[in-house]
N, C-alpha and C positions, 0 to 999 in steps of 0.2 A: 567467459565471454561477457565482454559487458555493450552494454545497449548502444554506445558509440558504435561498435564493432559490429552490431548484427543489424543496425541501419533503422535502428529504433527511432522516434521521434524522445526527445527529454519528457515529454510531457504523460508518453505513456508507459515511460521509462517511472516516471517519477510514482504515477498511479500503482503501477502495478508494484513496485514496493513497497507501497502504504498499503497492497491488498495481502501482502503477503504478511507483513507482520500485524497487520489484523486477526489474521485467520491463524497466527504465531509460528506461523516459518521463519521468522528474525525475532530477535526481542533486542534491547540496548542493554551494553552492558558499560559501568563507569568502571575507565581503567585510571585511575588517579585524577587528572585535570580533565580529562577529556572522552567524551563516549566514541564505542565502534560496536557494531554492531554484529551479533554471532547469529549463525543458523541453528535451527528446533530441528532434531533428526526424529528422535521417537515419536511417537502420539501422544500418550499420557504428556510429555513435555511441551509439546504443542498446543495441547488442550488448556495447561495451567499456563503456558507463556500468553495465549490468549486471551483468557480471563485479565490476568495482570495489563495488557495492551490496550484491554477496552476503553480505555477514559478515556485516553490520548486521541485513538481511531476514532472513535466517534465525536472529539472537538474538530481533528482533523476535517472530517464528512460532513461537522456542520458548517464551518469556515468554509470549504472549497464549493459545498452545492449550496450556499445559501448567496453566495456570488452569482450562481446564478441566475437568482431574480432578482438581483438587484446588484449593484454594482456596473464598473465598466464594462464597454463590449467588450475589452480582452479578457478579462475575468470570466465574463460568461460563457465566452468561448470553451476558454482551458477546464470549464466544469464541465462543457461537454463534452469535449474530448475527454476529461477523465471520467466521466460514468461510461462512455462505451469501453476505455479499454478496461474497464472494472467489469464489467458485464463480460471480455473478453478471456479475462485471468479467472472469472467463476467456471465457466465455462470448459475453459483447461483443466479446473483444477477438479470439477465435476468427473471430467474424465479418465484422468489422472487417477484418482478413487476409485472408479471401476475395476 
């Protein structure tokens, strides 16, 4: 199901897949010219696709919330809308783990 289809907004469509391959539920993979992107099933595989994810995610997180002190009103916007549904995807995925 993709976020079109379950009436998602883009924007927390878009966060919550930067939180997931954070946390290494996705990682990139290069298939010749062009990357796509594969899901982490194990944990051990999650744990190390994480590790490897870290730089990117965290330029990611400085670029999106550092818009929001500064930059356009839409910018600022979109950074708060993406720290709640960030706060939202933790949340799930807290639980999810139980």
């Amino acid at each position: 199901m993709t976020a079109a289809n379950d009436g998602a907004p883009f924007e927390e469509a878009h966060t919550a897949t930067w939180k997931l391959y954070e946390l290494g539920h996705l990682k990139l993979v290069g298939e010749g010219d062009r990357l796509s992107v594969r899901a982490c099933i194990a944990p051990a595989e999650r744990r190390a696709v994480a590790k490897q994810n870290r730089p990117l995610a965290a330029y990611w997180r400085r670029t999106v919330f550092a818009a929001r002190w500064g930059g356009t009103e839409r910018e600022r916007e979109a950074a708060s809308t993406a720290e709640a549904a960030m706060v939202n995807v933790a949340a799930c995925d807290n639980f999810a783990s139980t």
